[in-house]
PLY file of the C-alpha trace (Angstrom):
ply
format ascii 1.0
element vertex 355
property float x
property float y
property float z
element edge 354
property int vertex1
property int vertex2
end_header
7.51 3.20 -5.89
8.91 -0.25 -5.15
11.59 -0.83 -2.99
14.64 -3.19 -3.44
12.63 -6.34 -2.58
10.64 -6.14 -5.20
14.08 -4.96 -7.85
14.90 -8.79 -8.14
15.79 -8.78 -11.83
18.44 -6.70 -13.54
15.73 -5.22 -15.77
13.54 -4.22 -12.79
17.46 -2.64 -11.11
17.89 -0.61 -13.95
14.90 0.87 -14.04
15.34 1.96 -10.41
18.87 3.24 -11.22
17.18 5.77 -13.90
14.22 6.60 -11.36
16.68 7.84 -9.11
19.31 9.32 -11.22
15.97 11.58 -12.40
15.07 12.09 -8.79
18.51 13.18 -8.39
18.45 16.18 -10.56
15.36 16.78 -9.08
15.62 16.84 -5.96
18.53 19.43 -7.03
15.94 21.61 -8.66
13.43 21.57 -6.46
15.51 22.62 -3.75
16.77 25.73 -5.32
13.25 26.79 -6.96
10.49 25.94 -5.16
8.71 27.70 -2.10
6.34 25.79 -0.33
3.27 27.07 -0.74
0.49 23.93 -0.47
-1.91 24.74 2.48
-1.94 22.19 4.98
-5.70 21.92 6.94
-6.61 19.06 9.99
-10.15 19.35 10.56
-10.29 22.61 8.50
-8.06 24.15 10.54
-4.85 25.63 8.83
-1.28 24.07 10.10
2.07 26.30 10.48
3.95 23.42 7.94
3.19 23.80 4.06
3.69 21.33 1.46
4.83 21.16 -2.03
3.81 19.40 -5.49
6.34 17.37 -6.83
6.49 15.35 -10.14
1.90 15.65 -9.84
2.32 14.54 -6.17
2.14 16.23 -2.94
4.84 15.82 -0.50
4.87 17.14 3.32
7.40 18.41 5.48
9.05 15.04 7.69
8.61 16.90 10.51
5.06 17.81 10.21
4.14 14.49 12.41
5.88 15.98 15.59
5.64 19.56 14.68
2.34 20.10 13.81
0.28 16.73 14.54
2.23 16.45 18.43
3.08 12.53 17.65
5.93 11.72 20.22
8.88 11.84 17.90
12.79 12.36 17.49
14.70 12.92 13.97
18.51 11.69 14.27
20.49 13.68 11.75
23.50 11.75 12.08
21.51 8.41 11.55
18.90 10.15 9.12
16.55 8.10 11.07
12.86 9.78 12.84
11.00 6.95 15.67
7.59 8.32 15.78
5.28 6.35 18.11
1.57 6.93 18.03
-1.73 5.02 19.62
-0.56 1.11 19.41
2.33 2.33 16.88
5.69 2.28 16.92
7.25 3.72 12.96
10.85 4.39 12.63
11.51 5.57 9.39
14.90 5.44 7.65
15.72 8.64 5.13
17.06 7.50 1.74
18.52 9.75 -0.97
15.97 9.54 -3.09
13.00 7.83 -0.59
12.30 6.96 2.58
11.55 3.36 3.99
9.25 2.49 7.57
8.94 0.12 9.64
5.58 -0.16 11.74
4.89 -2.18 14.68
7.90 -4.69 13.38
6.96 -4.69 9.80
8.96 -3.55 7.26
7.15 -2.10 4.54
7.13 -3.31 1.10
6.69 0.40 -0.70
9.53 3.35 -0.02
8.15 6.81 -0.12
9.36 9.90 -2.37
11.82 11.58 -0.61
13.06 15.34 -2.11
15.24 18.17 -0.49
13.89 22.00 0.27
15.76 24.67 1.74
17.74 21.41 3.55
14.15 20.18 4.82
13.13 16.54 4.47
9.78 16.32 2.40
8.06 13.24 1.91
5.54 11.76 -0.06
1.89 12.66 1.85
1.21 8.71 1.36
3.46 8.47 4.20
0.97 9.82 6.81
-2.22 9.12 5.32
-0.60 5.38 4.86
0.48 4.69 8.52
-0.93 7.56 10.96
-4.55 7.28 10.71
-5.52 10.18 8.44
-7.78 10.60 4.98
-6.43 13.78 3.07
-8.58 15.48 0.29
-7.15 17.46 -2.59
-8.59 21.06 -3.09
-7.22 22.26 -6.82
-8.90 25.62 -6.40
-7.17 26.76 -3.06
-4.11 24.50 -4.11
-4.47 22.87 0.01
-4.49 19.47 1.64
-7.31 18.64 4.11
-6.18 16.48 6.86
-8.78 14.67 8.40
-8.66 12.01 11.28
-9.92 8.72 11.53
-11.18 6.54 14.02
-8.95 3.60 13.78
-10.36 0.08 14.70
-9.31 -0.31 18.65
-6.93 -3.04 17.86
-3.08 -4.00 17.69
-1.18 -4.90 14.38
2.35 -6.78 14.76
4.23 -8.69 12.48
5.79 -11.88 11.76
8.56 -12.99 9.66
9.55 -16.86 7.73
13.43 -16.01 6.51
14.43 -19.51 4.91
17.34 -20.26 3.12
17.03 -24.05 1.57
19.91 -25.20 -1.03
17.13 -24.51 -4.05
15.32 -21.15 -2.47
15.23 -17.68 -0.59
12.23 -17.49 1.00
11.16 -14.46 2.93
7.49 -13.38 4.10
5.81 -11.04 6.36
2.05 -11.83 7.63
0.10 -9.80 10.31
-1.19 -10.37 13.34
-3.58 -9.00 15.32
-5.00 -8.17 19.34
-7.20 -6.24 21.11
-10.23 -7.39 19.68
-13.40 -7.87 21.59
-14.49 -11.19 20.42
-11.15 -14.09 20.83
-12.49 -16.52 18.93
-12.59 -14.03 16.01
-9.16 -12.68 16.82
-8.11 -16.66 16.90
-9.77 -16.98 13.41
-8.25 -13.81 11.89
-4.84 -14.71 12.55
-5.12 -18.32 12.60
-6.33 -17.39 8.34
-2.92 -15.45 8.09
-0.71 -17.61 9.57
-2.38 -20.51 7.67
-1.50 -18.02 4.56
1.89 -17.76 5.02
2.79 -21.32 5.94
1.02 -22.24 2.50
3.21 -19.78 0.61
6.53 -21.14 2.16
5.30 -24.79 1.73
4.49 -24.55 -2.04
7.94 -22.14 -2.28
9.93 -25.15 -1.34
8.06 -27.95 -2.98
8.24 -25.58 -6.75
11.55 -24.64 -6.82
13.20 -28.77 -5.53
15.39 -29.07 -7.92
16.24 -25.52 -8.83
19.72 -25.33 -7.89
21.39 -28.08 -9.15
19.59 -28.19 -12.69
20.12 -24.23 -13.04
22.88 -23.08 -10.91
21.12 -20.57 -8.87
18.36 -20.63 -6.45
14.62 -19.43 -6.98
13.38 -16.10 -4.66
10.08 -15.96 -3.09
9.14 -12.65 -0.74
5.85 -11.75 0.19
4.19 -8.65 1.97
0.98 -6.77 2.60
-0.56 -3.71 3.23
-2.99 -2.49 5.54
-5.77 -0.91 3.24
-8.48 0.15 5.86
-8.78 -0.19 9.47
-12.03 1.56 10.55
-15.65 1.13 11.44
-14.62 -2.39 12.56
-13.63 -3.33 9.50
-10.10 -4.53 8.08
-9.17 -4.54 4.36
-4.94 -5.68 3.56
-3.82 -6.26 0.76
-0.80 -9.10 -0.19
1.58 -9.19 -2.81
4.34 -11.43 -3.78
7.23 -12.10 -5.97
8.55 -15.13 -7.41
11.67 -15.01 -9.22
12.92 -18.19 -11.04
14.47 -17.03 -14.14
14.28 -14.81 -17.23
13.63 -11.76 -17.48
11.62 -10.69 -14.66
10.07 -12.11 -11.63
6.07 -13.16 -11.81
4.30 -10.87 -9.07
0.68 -11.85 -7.51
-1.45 -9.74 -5.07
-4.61 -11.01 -3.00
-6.78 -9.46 -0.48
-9.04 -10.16 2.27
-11.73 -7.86 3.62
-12.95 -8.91 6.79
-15.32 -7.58 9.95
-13.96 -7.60 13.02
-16.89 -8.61 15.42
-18.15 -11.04 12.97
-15.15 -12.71 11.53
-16.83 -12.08 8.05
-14.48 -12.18 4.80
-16.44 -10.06 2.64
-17.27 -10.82 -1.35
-18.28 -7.86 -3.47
-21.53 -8.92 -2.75
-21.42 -8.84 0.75
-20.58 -5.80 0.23
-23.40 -4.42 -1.96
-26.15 -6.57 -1.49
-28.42 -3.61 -1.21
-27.28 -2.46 -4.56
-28.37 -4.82 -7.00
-27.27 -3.11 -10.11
-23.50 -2.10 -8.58
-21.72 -4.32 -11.22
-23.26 -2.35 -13.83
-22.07 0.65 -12.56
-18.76 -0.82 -11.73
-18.31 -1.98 -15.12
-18.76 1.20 -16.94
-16.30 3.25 -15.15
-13.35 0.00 -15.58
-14.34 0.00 -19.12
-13.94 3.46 -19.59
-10.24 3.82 -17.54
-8.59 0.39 -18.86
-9.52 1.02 -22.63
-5.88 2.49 -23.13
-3.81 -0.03 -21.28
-5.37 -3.21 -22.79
-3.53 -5.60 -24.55
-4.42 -6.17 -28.16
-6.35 -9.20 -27.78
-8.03 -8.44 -24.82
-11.19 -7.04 -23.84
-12.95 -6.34 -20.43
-16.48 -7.96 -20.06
-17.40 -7.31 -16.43
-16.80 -7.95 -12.87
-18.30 -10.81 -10.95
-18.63 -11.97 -7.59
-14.91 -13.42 -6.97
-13.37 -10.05 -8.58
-10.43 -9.40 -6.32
-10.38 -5.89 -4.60
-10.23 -3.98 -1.40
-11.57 -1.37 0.88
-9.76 2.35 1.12
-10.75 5.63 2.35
-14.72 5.92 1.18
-14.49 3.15 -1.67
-13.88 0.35 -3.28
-10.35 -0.62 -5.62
-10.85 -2.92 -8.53
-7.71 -4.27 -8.89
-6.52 -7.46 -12.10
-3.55 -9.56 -12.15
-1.15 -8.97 -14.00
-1.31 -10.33 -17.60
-5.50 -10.64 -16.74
-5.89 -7.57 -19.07
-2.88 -5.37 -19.43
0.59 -6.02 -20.45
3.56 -6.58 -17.42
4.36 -2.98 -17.95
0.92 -2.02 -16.57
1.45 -4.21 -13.40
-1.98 -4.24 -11.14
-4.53 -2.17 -12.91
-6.41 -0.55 -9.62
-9.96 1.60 -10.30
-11.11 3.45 -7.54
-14.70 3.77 -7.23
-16.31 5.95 -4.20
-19.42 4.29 -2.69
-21.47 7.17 -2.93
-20.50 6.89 -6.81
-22.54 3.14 -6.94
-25.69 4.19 -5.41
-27.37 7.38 -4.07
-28.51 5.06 -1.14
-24.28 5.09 -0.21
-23.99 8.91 0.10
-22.48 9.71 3.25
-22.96 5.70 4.04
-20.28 2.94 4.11
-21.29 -0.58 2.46
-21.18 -2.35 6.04
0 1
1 2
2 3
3 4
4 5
5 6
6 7
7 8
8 9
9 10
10 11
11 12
12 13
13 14
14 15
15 16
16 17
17 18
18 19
19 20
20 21
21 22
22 23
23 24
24 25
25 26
26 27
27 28
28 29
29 30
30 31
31 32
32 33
33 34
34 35
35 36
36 37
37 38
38 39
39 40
40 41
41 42
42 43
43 44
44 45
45 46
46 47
47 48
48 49
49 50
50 51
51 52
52 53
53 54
54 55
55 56
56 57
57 58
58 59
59 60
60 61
61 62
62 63
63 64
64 65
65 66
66 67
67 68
68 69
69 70
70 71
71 72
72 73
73 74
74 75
75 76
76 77
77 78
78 79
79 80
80 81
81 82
82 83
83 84
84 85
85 86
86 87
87 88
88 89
89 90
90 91
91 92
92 93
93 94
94 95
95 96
96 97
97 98
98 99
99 100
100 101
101 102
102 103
103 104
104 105
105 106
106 107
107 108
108 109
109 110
110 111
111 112
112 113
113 114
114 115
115 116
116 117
117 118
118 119
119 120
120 121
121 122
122 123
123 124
124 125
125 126
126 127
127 128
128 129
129 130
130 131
131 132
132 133
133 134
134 135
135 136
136 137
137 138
138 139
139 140
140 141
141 142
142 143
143 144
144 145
145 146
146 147
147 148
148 149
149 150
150 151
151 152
152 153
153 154
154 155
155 156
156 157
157 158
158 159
159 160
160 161
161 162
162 163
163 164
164 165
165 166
166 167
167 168
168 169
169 170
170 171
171 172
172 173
173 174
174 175
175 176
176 177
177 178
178 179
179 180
180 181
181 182
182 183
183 184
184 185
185 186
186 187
187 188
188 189
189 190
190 191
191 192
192 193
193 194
194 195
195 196
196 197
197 198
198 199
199 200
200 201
201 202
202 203
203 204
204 205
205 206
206 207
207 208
208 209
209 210
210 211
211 212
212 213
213 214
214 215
215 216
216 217
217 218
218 219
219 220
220 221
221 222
222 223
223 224
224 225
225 226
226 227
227 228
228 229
229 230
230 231
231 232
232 233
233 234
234 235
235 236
236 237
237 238
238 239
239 240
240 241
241 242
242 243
243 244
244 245
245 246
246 247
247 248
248 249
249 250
250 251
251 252
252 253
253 254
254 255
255 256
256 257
257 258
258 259
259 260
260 261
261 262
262 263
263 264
264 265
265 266
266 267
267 268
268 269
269 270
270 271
271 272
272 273
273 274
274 275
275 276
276 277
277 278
278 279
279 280
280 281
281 282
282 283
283 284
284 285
285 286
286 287
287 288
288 289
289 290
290 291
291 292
292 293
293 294
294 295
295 296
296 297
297 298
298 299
299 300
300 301
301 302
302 303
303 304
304 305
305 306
306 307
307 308
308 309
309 310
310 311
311 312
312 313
313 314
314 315
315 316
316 317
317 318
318 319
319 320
320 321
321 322
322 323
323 324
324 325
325 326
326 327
327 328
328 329
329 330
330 331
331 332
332 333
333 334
334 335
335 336
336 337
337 338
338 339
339 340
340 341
341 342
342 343
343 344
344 345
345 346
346 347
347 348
348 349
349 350
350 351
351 352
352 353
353 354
């Protein structure tokens, strides 16, 4: 689910008018029919809270973080409003109607969370732990539980920072990370020095596209940009960027990039990088994209194969595939992601990570 910055168009507003007037009636439903009854585990051991599956998606009490994983926490009823902080975090998150909406370490997400009422309980969507607290979670159909398990998060700080501008012709507004801690400064230097360099390019090429905008159309062109933090383990970092550019017509023209990188080395990884010890992974690769984007290809489209400069990124135990928009699919399909496991690409990966 998108939240209002990415609802630039009046096509895109609509839609999110009829998500939530369904949400509504849902959340009315749920709250007078279902029990929670989804086993929580952390570390295979059961916790007092228990979730529920909503619309094929599993959302957790809100107050599961201080109740049952001890974060140092406060909900404010009157403000609808919990501050959770956490090792080198600090999340407030802001309860919607339909969703809820964080901001960690300064940076306001991009992506709201599914929000639904039980019993007068606050349940959100699990995403919002395993996004932004450091856990992996691992659906068990059979026992119809969750299994919480931590991870080891790089020993590093994440802030962010912001370019607001307002010009006669554009609304520009981007979010880029930065980051501290790290062991080796001149990699730190390079890391951020690569985002930073990032961002200032985006603004720059904002302002230089859209000269002219206002007084030729009558309105001024919108530019936001964002990312996510993918991974942040085993001294690696994978984020993910996305951006919006709205300058007319129907709907705005999105774009998403990503950068994996090492953290003691500085390296940006390629696919490659990653499996050089798996010669044939494209192959493999391939089959399983050919296989999932059959149905969402446009007519005159058809997918070939990966190659070296295939954009993706790094989450949980695997790799996501991930095509622009228009690449293969139609706008409706947006980014086309494929998950692949590592262990899934090569025996040698079982139980192994790529680097």
């Amino acid at each position: 689910m998108k939240n209002v910055l990415r609802t630039i168009t009046l096509v895109a507003l609509c839609l999110v008018f009829l998500n939530q007037t369904s949400h509504a009636s849902a959340a009315a439903s749920v709250q007078s029919v279902v029990t929670p009854n989804i086993q929580i585990t952390l570390d295979g051991a059961p916790l007092l809270s228990k979730g529920i599956v909503h619309d094929g998606s599993t959302y957790i009490p809100l107050n599961i973080l201080t109740k049952d994983l001890k974060l140092d926490g406060a909900y404010d009823a009157k403000k609808k409003v919990m501050h959770v902080k956490a090792k080198g975090k600090d999340v407030v998150i802001q309860v919607g109607q339909y969703a809820v909406n964080s901001v960690v370490n300064g940076h306001e997400l991009w992506d709201a969370y599914g929000r639904v009422l039980v019993n007068g309980n606050n349940y959100v969507a699990l995403s919002l732990l395993t996004d932004n607290f450091g856990y992996q979670s691992v659906w068990d159909s059979k026992t119809k539980s969750v299994h919480l398990v931590k991870i080891q998060e790089n020993d590093m700080i994440w802030s962010s920072k912001k370019i607001d501008e307002n010009t006669k012709d554009a609304i520009i507004n981007v979010q880029y990370p930065q980051v501290s801690g790290l062991k080796n400064a001149e990699v730190q230097e390079k890391i951020n020095t690569l985002f930073a360099a990032e961002a200032k390019k985006y603004v720059d090429t904002a302002k230089e596209n859209s000269k002219g905008a206002y007084e030729e159309l009558g309105f001024k062109y919108e530019y936001t940009s964002n990312y996510d933090i993918k991974y942040n383990s085993n001294q690696v970092i994978s984020l993910l960027f996305s951006s919006n550019e709205y300058t007319g017509g129907a709907h705005g023209m999105p774009e998403q990039w990503s950068y994996t990188i090492n953290i003691d080395t500085g390296t940006v990884y390629t696919l490659d990088d990653l499996f050089k010890l798996v010669p044939d992974y494209k192959q493999v690769i391939n089959e399983k994209i050919k296989k999932d984007i059959a149905p969402m290809l446009m007519y005159d489209a058809k997918f070939q194969s990966i190659n070296e400069d295939t954009a993706f990124y790094v989450k949980d135990e695997g790799v996501v595939i991930y095509f622009g928009v228009y690449e293969y699919t139609p706008y409706a399909a947006g980014f086309p992601e494929f998950y692949i496991p590592f262990r899934s690409i090569s025996s040698t990966l079982d139980g192994k990570l790529p680097f």
